[in-house]
N, CA, C and O atoms as a Tinker XYZ file with bonds, in Angstrom:
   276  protein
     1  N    -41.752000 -100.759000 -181.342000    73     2
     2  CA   -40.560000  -99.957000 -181.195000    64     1     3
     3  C    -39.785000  -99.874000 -182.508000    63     2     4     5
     4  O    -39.295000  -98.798000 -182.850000    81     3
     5  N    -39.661000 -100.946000 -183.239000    73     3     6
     6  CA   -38.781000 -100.866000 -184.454000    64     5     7
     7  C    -39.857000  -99.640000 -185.679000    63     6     8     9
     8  O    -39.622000  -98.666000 -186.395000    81     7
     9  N    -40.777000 -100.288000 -185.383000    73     7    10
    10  CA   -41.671000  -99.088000 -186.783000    64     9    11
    11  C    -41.261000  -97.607000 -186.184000    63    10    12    13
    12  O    -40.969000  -96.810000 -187.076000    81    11
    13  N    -41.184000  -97.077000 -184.811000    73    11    14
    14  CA   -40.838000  -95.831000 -184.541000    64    13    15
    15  C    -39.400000  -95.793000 -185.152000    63    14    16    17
    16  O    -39.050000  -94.791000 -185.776000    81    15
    17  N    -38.735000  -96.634000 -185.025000    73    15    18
    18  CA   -37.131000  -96.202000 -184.869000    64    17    19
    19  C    -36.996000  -96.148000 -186.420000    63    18    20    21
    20  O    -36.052000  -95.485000 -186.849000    81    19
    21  N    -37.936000  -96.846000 -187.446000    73    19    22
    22  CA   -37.704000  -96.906000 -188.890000    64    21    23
    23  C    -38.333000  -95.565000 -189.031000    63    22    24    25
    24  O    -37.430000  -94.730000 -188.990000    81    23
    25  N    -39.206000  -95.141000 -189.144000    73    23    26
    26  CA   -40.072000  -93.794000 -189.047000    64    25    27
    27  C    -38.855000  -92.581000 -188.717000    63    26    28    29
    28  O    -38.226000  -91.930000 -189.551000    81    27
    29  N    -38.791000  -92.541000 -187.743000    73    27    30
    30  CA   -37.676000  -91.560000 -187.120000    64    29    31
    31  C    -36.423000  -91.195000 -188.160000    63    30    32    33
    32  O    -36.130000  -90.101000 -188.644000    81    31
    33  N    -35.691000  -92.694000 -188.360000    73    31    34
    34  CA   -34.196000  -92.877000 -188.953000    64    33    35
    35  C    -34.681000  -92.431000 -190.584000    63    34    36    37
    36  O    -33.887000  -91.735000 -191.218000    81    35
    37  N    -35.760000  -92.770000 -191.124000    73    35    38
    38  CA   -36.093000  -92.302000 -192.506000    64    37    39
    39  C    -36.163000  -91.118000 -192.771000    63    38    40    41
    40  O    -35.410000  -90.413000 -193.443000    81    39
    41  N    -37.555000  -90.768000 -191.959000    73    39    42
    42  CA   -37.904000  -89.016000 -192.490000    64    41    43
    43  C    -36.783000  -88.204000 -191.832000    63    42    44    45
    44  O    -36.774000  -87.101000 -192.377000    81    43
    45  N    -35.950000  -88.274000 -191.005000    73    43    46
    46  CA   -34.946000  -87.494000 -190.954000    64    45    47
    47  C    -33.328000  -87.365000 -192.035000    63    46    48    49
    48  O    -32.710000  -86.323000 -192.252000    81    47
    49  N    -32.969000  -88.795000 -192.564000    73    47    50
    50  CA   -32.491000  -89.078000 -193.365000    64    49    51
    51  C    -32.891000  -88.354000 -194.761000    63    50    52    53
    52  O    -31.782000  -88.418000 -195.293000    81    51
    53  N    -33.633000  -87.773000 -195.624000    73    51    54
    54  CA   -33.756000  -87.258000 -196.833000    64    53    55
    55  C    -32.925000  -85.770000 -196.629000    63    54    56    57
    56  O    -32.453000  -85.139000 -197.575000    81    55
    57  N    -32.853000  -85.386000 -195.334000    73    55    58
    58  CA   -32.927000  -84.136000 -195.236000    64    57    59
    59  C    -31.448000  -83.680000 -194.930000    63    58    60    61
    60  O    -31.204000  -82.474000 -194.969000    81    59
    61  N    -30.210000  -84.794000 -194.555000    73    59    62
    62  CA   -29.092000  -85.150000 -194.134000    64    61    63
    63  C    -28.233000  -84.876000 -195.762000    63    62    64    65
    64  O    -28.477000  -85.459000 -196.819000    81    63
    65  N    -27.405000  -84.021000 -195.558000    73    63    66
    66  CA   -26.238000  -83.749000 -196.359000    64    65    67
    67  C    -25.346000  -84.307000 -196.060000    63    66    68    69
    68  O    -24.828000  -84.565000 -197.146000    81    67
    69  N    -24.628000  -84.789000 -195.182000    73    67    70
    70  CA   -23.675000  -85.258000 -194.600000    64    69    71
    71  C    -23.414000  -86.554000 -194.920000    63    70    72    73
    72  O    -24.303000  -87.355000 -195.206000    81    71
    73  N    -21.876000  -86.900000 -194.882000    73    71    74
    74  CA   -21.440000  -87.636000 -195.196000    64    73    75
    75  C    -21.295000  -88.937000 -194.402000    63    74    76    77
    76  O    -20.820000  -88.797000 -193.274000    81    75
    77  N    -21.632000  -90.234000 -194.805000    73    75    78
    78  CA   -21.499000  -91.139000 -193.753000    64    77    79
    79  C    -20.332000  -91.918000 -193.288000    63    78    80    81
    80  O    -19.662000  -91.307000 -192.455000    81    79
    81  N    -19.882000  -93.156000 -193.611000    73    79    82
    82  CA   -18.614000  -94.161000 -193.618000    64    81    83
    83  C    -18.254000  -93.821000 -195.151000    63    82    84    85
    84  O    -18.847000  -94.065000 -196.201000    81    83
    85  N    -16.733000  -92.989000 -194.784000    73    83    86
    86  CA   -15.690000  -92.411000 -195.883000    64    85    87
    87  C    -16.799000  -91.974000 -196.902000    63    86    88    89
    88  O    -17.588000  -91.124000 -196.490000    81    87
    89  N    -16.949000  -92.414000 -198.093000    73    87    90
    90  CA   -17.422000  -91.618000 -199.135000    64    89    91
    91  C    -18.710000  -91.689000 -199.387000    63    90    92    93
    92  O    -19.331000  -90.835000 -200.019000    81    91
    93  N    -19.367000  -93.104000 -198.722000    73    91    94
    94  CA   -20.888000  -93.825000 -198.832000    64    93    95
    95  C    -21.423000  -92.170000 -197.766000    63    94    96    97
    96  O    -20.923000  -91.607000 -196.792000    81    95
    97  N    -22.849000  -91.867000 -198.766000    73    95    98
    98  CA   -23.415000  -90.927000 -198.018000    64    97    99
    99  C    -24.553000  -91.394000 -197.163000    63    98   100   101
   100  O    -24.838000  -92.590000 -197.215000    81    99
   101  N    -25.339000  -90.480000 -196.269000    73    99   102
   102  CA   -25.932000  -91.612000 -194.889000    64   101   103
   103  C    -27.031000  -91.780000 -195.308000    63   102   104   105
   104  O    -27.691000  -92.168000 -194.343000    81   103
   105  N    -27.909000  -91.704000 -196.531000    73   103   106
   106  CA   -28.779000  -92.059000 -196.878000    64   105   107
   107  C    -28.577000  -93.672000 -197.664000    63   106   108   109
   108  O    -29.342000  -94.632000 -197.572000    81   107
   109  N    -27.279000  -93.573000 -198.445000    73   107   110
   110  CA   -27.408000  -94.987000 -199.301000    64   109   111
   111  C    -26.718000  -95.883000 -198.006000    63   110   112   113
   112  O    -26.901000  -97.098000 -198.074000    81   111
   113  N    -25.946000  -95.373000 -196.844000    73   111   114
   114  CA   -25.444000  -96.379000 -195.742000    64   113   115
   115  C    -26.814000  -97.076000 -194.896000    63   114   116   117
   116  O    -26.855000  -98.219000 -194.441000    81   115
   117  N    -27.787000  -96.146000 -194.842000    73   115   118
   118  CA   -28.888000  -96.913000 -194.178000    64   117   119
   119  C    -29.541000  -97.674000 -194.990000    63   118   120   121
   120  O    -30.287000  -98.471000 -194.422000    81   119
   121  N    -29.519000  -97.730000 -196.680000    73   119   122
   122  CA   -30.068000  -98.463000 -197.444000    64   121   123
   123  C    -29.686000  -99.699000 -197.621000    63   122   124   125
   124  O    -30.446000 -100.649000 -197.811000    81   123
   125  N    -28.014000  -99.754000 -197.544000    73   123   126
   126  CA   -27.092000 -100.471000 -197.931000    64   125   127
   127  C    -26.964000 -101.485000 -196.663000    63   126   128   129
   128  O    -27.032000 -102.713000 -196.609000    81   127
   129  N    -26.756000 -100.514000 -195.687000    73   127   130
   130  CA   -26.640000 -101.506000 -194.134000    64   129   131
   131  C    -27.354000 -101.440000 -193.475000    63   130   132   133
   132  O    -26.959000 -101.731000 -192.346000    81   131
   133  N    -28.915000 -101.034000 -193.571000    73   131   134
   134  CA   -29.655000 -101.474000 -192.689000    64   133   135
   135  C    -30.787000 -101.768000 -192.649000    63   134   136   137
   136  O    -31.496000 -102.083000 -191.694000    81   135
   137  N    -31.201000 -101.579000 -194.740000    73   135   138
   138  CA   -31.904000 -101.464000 -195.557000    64   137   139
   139  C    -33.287000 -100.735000 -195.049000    63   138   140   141
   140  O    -34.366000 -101.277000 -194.812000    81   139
   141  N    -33.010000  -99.631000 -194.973000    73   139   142
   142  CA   -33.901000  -98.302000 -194.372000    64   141   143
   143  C    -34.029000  -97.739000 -195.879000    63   142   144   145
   144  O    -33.078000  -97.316000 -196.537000    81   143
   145  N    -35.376000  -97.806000 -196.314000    73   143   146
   146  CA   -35.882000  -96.956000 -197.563000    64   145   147
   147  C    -36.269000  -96.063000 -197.058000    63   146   148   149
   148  O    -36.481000  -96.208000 -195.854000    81   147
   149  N    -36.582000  -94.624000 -197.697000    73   147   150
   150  CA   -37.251000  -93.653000 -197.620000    64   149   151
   151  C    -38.968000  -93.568000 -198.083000    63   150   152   153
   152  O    -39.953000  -92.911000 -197.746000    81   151
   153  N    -38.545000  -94.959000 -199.327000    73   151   154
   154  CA   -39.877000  -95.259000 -199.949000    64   153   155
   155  C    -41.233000  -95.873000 -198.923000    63   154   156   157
   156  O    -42.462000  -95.829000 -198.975000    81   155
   157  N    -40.262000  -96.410000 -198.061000    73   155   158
   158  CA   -41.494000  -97.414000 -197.016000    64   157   159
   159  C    -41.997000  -96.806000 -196.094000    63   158   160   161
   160  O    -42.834000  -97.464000 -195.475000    81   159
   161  N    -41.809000  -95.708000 -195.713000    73   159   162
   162  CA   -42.200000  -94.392000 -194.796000    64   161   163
   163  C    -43.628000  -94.419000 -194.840000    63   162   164   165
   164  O    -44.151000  -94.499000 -193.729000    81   163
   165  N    -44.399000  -94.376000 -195.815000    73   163   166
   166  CA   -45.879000  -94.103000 -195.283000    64   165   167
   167  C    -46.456000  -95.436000 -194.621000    63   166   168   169
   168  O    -47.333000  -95.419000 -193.757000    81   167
   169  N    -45.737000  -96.839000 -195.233000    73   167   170
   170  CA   -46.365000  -97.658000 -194.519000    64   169   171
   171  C    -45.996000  -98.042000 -193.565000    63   170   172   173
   172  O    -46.559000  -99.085000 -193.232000    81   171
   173  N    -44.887000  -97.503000 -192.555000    73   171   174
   174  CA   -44.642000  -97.026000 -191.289000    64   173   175
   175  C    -45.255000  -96.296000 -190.241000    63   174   176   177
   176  O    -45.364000  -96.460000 -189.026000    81   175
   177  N    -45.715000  -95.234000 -191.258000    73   175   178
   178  CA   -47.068000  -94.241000 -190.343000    64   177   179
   179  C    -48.081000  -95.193000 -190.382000    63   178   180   181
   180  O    -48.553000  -95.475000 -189.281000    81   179
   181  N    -48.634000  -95.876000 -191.537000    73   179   182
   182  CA   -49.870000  -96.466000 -191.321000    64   181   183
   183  C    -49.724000  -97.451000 -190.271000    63   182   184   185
   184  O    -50.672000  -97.678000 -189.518000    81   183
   185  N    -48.760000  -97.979000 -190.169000    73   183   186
   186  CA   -48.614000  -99.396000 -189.139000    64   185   187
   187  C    -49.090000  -98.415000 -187.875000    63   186   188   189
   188  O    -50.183000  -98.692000 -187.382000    81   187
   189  N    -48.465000  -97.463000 -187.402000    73   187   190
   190  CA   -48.247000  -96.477000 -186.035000    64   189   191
   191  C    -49.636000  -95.755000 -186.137000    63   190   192   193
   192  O    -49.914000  -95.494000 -184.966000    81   191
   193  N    -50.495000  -95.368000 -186.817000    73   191   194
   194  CA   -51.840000  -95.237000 -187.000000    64   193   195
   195  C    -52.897000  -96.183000 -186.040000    63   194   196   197
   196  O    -53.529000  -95.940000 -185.011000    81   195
   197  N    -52.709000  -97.812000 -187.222000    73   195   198
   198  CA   -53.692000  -98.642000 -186.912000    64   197   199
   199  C    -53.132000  -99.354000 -185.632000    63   198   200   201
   200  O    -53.940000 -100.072000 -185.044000    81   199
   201  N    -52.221000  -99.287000 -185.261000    73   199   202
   202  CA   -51.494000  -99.504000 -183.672000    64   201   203
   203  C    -52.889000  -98.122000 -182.868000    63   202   204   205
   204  O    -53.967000  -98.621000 -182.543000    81   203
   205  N    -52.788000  -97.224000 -182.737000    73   203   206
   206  CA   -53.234000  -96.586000 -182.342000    64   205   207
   207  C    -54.656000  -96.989000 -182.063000    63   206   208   209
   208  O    -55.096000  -97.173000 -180.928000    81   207
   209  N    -55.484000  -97.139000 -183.404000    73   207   210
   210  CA   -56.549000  -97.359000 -183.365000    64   209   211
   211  C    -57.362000  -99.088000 -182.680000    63   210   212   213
   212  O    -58.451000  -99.524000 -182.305000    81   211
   213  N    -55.972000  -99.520000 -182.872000    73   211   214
   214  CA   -56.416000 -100.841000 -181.800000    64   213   215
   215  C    -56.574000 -100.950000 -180.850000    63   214   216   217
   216  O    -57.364000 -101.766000 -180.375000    81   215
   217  N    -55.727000  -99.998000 -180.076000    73   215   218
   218  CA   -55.728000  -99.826000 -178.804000    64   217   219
   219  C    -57.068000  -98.815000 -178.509000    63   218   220   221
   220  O    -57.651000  -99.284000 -177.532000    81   219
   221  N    -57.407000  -98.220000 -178.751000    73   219   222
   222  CA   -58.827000  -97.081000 -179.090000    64   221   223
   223  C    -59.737000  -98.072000 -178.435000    63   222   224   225
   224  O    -60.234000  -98.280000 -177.328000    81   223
   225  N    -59.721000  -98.649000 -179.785000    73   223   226
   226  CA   -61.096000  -99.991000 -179.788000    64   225   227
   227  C    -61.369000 -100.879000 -178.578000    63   226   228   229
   228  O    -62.456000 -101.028000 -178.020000    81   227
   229  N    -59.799000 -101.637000 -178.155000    73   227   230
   230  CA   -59.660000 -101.819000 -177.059000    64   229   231
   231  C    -60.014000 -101.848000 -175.911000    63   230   232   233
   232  O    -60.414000 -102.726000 -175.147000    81   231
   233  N    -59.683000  -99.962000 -175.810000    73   231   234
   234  CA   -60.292000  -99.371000 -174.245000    64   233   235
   235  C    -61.732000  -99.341000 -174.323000    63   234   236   237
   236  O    -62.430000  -99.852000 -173.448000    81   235
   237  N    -62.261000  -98.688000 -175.465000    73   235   238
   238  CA   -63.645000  -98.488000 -175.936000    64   237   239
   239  C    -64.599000  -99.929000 -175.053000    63   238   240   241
   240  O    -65.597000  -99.825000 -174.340000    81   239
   241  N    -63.881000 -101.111000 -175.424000    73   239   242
   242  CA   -64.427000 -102.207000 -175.839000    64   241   243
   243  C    -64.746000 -102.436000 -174.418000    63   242   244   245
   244  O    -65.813000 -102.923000 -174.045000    81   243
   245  N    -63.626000 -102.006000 -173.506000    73   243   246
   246  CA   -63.447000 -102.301000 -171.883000    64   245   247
   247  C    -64.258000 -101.794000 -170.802000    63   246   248   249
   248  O    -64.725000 -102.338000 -169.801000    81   247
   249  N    -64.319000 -100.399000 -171.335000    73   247   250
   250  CA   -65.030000  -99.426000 -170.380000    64   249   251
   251  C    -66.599000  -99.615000 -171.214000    63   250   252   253
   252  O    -67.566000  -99.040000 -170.716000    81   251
   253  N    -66.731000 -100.203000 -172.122000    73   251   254
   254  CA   -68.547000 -100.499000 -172.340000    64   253   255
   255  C    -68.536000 -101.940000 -171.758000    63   254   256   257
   256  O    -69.378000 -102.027000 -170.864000    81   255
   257  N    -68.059000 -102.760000 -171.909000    73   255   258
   258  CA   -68.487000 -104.189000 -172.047000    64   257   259
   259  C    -67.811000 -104.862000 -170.391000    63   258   260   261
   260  O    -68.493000 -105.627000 -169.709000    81   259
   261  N    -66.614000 -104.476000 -170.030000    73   259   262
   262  CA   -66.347000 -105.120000 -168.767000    64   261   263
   263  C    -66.570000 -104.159000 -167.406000    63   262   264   265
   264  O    -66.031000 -103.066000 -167.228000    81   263
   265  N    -67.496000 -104.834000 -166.490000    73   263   266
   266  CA   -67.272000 -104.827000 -165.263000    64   265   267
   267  C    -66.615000 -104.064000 -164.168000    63   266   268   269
   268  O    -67.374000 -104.081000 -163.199000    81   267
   269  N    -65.404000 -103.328000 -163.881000    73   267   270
   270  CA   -64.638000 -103.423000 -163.111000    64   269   271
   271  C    -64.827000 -102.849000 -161.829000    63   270   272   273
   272  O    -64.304000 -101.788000 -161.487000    81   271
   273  N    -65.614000 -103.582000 -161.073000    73   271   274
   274  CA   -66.475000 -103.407000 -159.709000    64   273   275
   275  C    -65.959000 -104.102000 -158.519000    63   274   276
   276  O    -66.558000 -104.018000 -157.447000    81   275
């Protein structure tokens, strides 16, 4: 859940003009307070990727190898 919510709060953040708490804008406020880079974004997707692909393997692994009779 947190890699979605970092994913989400980033790539939407570059694109934000707007202003955050008084003069801090909402890109350096998520940097500053919640330390949300923009830079760490791809290895966010990759985490949410190989999440994916574990679970793949997983089922794969289930419906060849176990039983359920």
């Amino acid at each position: 859940m947190a890699w979605t919510l970092y994913g989400l709060i980033t790539s939407r953040s570059c694109f934000s003009r707007t202003s955050g708490v008084g003069e801090t804008s909402l890109k350096q406020l998520l940097k500053d307070g919640f330390e949300f880079e923009h830079d760490f974004l791809p290895v966010a997707a990759a985490v949410h990727i190989e999440w994916i692909l574990l679970f793949v393997f997983v089922f794969a692994y289930g419906i060849k190898f176990l039983n359920f009779q």
